[in-house]
C-alpha positions in Angstrom: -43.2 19.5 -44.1 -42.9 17.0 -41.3 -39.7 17.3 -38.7 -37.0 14.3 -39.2 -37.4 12.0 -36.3 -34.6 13.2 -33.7 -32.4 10.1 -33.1 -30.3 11.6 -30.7 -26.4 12.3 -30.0 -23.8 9.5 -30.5 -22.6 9.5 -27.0 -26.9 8.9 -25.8 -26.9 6.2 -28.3 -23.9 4.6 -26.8 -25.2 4.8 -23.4 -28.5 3.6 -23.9 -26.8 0.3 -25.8 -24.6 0.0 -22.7 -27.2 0.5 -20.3 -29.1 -2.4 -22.5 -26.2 -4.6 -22.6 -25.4 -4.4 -19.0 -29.1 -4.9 -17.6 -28.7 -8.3 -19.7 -25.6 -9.4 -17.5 -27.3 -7.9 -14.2 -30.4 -10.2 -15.3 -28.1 -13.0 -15.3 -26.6 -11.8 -12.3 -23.2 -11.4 -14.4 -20.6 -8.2 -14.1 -18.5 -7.2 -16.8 -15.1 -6.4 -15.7 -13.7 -5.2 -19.0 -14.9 -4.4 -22.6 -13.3 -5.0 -26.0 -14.7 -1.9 -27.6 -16.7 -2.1 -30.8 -14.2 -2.6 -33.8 -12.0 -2.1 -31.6 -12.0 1.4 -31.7 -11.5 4.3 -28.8 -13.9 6.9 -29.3 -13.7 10.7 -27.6 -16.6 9.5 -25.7 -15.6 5.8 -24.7 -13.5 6.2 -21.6 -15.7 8.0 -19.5 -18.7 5.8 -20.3 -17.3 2.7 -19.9 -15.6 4.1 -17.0 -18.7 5.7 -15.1 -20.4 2.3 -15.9 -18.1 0.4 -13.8 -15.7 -1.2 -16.3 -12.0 -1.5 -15.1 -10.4 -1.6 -18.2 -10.8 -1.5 -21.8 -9.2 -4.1 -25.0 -9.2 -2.2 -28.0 -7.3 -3.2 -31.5 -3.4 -1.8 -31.6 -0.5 -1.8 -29.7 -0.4 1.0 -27.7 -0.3 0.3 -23.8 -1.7 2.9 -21.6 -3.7 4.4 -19.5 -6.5 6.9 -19.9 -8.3 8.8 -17.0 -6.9 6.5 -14.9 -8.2 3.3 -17.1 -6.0 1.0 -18.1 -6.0 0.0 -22.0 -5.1 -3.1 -23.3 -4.7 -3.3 -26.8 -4.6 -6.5 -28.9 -3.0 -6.9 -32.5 -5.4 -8.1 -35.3 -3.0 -10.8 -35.8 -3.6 -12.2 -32.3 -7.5 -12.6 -33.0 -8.5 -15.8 -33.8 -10.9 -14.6 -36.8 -8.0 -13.4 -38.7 -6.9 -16.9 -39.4 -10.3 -18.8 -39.6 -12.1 -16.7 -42.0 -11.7 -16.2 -46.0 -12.5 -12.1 -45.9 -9.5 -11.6 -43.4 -6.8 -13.8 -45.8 -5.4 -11.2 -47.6 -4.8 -8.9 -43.8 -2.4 -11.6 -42.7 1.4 -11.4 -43.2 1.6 -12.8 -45.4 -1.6 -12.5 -47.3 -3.7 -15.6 -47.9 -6.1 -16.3 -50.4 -7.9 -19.5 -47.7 -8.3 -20.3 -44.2 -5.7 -21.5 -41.6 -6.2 -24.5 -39.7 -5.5 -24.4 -36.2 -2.3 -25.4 -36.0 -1.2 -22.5 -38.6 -2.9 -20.3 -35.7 -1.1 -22.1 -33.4 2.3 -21.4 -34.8 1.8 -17.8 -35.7 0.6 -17.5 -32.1 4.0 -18.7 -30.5 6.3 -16.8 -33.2 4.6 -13.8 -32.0 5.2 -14.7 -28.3 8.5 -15.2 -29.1 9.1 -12.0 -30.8 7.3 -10.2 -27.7 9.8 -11.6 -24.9 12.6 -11.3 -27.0 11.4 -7.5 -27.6 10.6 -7.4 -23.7 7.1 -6.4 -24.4 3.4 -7.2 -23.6 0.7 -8.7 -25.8 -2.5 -10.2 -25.9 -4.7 -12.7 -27.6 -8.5 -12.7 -28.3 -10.7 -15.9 -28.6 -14.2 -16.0 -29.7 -16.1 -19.1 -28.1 -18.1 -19.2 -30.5 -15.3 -20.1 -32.8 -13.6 -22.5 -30.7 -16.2 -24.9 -31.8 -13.8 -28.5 -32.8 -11.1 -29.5 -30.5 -8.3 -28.7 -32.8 -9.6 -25.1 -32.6 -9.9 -25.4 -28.4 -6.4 -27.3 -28.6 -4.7 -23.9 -29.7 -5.8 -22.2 -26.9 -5.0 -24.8 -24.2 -1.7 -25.3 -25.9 -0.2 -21.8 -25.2 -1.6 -21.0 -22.2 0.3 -24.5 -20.9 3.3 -23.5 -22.7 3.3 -19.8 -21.2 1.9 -20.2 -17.5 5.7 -22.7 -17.9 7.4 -20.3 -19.7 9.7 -18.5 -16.9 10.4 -15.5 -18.8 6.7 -14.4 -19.2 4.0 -13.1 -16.9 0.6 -14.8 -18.1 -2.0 -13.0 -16.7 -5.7 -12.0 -17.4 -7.0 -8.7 -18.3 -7.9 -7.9 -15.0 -4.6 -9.1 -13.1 -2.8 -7.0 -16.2 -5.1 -3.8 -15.5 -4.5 -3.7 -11.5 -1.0 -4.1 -12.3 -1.2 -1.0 -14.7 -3.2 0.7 -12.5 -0.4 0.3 -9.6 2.4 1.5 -11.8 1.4 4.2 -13.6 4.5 5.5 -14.0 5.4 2.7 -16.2 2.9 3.7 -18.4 1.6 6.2 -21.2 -1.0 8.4 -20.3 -3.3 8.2 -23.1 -5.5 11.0 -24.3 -8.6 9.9 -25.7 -10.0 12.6 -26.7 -7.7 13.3 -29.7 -9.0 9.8 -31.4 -11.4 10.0 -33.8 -15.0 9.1 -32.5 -15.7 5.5 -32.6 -19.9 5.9 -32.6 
């Protein structure tokens, strides 16, 4: 009886994808700062490989701030991804559910009640766009829009993921120390 092909562990799989991924950039002479992890998940295993392979932070889907082994995490809500108001299969995730698409300027307003909400609650947030997706102005429009409106807004700090991460990593205090290795493996 022939032997199953060994495939090999989850945490080699995910290295040797990484190690891919990243010799595509360095071909490019690109370097990745931070990773929104696949599904948007934090695996037992992610941290440290992300880590060791020089990322300074990591987005994953939630709302829980943090830091793990020292690397910051920065979650975003599915509400504040851009698919979740473009595409038919995510209708029925939104609140409230959908049966169709929302236009941009639907995006738009959701976008700002949510910011809203977030300074009022004196908390943090983020958004994630896909370029792919930002293919009409209207669609580009809802990005520049915000950003205006919050790099004016007095009340909020709009920052990117790596001026948020260095921040974290300077006050540590300030945030929860996250341990990774109780979530449920993401590979």
């Amino acid at each position: 009886m022939p032997r199953p092909r060994r495939t090999g562990s989850p945490r080699r799989k995910a290295r040797a994808t990484l190690e891919q991924t990243l010799a595509a950039y360095d071909a490019l002479e690109l370097r990745l700062a931070g990773a929104r992890l696949p599904g948007g998940l934090l695996g037992e295993h992610t941290v440290g490989l992300y880590r060791d392979a020089g990322f300074g932070h990591l987005s994953l889907a939630g709302d829980g701030w943090g830091l793990a082994d020292g690397v910051p995490l920065l979650p975003y809500a599915w509400q504040n991804v851009d698919g979740y108001y473009y595409f038919p299969r995510f209708a029925s995730l939104r609140v409230p559910p959908g049966t169709t698409p929302v236009r941009p300027r639907g995006l738009l307003a959701a976008h700002l009640d949510h910011v809203e909400r977030t300074v009022t609650a004196d908390g943090c947030t983020s958004f994630v766009f896909h370029i792919p997706w930002t293919d009409t102005p209207q669609r580009a429009e809802v990005i520049d829009e915000p950003l205006d409106r919050l790099t004016d807004d007095p009340r909020v700090w709009c920052a990117s993921p790596n001026d948020v991460a260095w921040w974290m990593i300077g006050h540590p205090a300030d945030f929860p120390a996250v341990h990774h290795r109780d979530a449920p493996p993401a590979w």
